[in-house]
N, C-alpha and C positions, 0 to 999 in steps of 0.2 A: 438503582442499577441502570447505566447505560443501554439503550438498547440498542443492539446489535447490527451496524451498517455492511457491515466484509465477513466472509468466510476462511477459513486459513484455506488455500489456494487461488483465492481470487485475483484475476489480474485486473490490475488498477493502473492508474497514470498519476500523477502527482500533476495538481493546476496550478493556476494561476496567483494560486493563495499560497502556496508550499516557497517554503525558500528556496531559493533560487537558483542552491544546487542540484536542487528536487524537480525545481518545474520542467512540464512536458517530459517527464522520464518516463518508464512503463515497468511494470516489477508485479511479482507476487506479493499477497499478503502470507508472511509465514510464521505469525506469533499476533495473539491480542495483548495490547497491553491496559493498564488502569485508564480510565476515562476516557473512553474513547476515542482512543489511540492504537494504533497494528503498526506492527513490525513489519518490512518491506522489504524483500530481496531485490533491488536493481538489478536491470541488465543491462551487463557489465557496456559501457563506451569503448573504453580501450582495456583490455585488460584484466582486471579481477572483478567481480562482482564487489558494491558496497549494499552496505544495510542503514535504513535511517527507520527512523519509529516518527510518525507523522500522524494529527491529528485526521480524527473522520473526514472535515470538511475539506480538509487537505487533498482529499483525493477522492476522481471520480471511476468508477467500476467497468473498465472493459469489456471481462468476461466474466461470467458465475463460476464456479467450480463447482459442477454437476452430484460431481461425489460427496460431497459435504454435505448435503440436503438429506 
């Protein structure tokens, strides 16, 4: 089993590693997925909110989500 890098709430940034419609964006974790991989609500640029599911290394952790703990 993977071990656990993101909380579902946690805000993260997609880096340098994330594709490229990913990189420097900032988003909730709001789902884990298999292999350590989360589910990511963007906020939104123009418009509506997107979701991409990006690997761990993909992204680095902003803020904790206190209440998760």
């Amino acid at each position: 089993m993977a071990k656990v890098k993101f909380q579902v709430g946690d805000k993260v940034r997609a880096n340098e590693k994330a594709p490229g419609d990913y990189e420097g964006r900032d988003g909730v974790v709001t789902d884990r997925a298999p292999k350590s991989q989360y589910q990511v609500e963007f906020v939104p640029m123009t418009g509506n909110a997107s979701f991409g599911c990006l690997d761990s290394w993909q992204l680095d952790l902003v803020e904790r989500n206190m209440q998760s703990l």
